[in-house]
C-alpha positions as CSV (number, residue, x, y, z in Angstrom):
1,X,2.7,11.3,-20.1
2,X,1.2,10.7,-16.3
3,X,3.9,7.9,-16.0
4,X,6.7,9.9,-17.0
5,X,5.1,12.9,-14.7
6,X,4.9,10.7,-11.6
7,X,8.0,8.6,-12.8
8,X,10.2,12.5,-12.7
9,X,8.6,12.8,-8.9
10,X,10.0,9.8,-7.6
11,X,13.5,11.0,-9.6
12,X,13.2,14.3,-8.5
13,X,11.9,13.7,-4.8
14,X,12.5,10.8,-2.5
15,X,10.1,12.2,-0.3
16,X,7.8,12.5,-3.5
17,X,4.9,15.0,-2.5
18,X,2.9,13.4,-5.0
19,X,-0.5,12.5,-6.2
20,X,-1.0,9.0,-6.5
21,X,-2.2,8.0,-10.3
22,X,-5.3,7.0,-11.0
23,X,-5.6,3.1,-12.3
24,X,-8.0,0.8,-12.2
25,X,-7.2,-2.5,-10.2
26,X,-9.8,-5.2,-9.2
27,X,-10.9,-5.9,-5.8
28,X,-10.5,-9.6,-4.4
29,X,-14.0,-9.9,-4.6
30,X,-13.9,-9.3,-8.5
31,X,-15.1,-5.5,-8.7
32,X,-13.4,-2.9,-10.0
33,X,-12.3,0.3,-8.0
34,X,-9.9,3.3,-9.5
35,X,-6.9,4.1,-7.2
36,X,-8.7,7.6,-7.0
37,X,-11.4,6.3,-5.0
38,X,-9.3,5.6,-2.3
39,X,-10.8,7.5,0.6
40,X,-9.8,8.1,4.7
41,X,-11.6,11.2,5.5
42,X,-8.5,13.3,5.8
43,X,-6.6,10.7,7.3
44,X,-3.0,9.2,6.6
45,X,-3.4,6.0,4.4
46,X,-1.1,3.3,3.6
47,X,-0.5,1.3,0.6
48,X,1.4,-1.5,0.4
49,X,2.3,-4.0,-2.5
50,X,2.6,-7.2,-1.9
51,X,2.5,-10.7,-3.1
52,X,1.2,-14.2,-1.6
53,X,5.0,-15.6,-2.7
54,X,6.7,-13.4,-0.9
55,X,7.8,-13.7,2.4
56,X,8.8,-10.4,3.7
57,X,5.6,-9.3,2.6
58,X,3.4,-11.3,4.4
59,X,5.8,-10.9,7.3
60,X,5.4,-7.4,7.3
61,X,1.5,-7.4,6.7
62,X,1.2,-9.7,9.6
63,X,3.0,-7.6,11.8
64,X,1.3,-4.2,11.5
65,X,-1.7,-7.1,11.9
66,X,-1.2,-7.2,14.9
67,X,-0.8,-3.5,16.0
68,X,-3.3,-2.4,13.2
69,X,-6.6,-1.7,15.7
70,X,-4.3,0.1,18.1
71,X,-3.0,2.4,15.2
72,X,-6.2,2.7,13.6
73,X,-7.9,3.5,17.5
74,X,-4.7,6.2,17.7
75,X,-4.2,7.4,14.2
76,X,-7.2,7.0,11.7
77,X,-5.1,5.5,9.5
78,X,-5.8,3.0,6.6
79,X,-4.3,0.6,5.5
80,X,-4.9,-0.6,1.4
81,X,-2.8,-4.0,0.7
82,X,-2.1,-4.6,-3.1
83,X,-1.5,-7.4,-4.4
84,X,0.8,-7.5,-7.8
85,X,0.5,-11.6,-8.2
86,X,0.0,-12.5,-11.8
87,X,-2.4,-14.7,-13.3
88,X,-1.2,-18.0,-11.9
89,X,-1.3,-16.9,-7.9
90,X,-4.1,-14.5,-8.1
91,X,-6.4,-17.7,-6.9
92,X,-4.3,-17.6,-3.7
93,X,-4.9,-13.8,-1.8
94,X,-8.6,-14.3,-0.8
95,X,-8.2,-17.1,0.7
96,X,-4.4,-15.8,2.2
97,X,-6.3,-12.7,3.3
98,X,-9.0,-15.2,5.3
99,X,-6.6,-17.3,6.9
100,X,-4.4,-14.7,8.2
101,X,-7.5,-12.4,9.0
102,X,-6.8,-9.3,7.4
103,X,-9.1,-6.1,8.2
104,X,-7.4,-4.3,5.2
105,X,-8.7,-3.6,2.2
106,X,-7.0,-5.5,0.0
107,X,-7.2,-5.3,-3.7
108,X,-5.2,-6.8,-6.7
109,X,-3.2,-5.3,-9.4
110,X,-3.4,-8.1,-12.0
111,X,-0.9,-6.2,-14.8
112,X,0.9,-4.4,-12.5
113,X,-0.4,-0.7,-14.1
114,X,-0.6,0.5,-10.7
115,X,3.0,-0.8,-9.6
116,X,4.5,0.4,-12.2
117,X,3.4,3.8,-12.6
118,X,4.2,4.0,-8.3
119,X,8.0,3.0,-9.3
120,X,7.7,-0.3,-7.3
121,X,10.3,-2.6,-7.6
122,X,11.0,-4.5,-5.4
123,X,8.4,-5.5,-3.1
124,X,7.5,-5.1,-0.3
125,X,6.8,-1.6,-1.6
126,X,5.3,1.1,1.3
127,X,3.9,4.3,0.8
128,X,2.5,6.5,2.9
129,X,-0.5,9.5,2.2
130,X,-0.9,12.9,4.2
131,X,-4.9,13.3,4.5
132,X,-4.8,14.9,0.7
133,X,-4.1,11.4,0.0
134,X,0.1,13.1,-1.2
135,X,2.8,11.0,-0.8
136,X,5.2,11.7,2.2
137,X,7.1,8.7,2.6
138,X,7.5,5.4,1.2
139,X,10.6,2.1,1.9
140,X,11.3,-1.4,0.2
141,X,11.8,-4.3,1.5
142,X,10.9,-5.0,5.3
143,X,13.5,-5.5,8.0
144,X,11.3,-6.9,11.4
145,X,10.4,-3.7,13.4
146,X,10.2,-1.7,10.3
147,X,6.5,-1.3,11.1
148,X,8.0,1.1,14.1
149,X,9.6,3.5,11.6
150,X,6.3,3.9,9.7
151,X,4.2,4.1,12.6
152,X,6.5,6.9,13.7
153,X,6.1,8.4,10.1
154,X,2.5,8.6,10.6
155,X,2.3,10.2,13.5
156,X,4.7,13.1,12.4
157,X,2.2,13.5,9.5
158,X,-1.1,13.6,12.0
159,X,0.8,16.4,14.6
């Protein structure tokens, strides 16, 4: 019934105004953490799914990368990277997240629960929480300089 709830949101509303849905997904250090412990103390947050196969992903990670401390310095904001890789790749995103030198928190989503009850298909996936942790915005795929729109979405929601 929570899937179909959130599923009718995403119909309903493109700009959604949703709760996110509480799942369990594992961090990359092999803990566990329920998508309602995400915390920012009132602050926008971002979630992103991703994967270590794809490109545009990375792409886009690796760009806000390198404008993250300024936004965070400006905004507050947060950014949570999660990883839908299956089985086979999940080996890969520690060590991705390493080598490319990530300060997100980064967690995987190993059967794609938490994807799926989002509505994400295809990936690069980005959604973006008011400080009540509500969705007020979220885009596919990543174009470069697509990072601009969403900085510019966040600080319509901090004003």
């Amino acid at each position: 019934m929570k899937n179909l709830f959130f599923l009718l949101c995403l119909i309903i509303n493109y700009n959604i105004f949703c709760q996110i849905p509480s799942v369990n997904i594992k961090t990359i250090n092999g803990g566990i953490i329920n998508t309602s412990e995400f915390q920012n103390n009132n602050n926008p947050i971002i979630i992103s799914f991703w994967a270590t196969w794809c490109k545009p992903c990375k792409e886009e990670l690796e760009n806000i990368h390198e404008v993250y401390e300024e936004w965070v310095e400006e905004t507050n904001v947060k950014l949570i990277a999660i990883s839908i890789d299956d089985a086979r790749n999940a080996s890969k995103i520690k060590p991705l997240v390493n080598s490319k030198g990530w300060e997100y928190e980064v967690y995987h989503d190993s059967n794609s629960e938490f994807a799926t009850q989002m509505g994400v298909k295809p990936i690069p996936h980005t959604f973006l929480l008011d400080g009540t942790k509500t969705i007020v915005w979220n885009h596919t795929g990543y174009t470069d300089g697509d990072e601009e729109d969403l900085y510019e979405k966040i600080l319509e929601i901090i004003d």
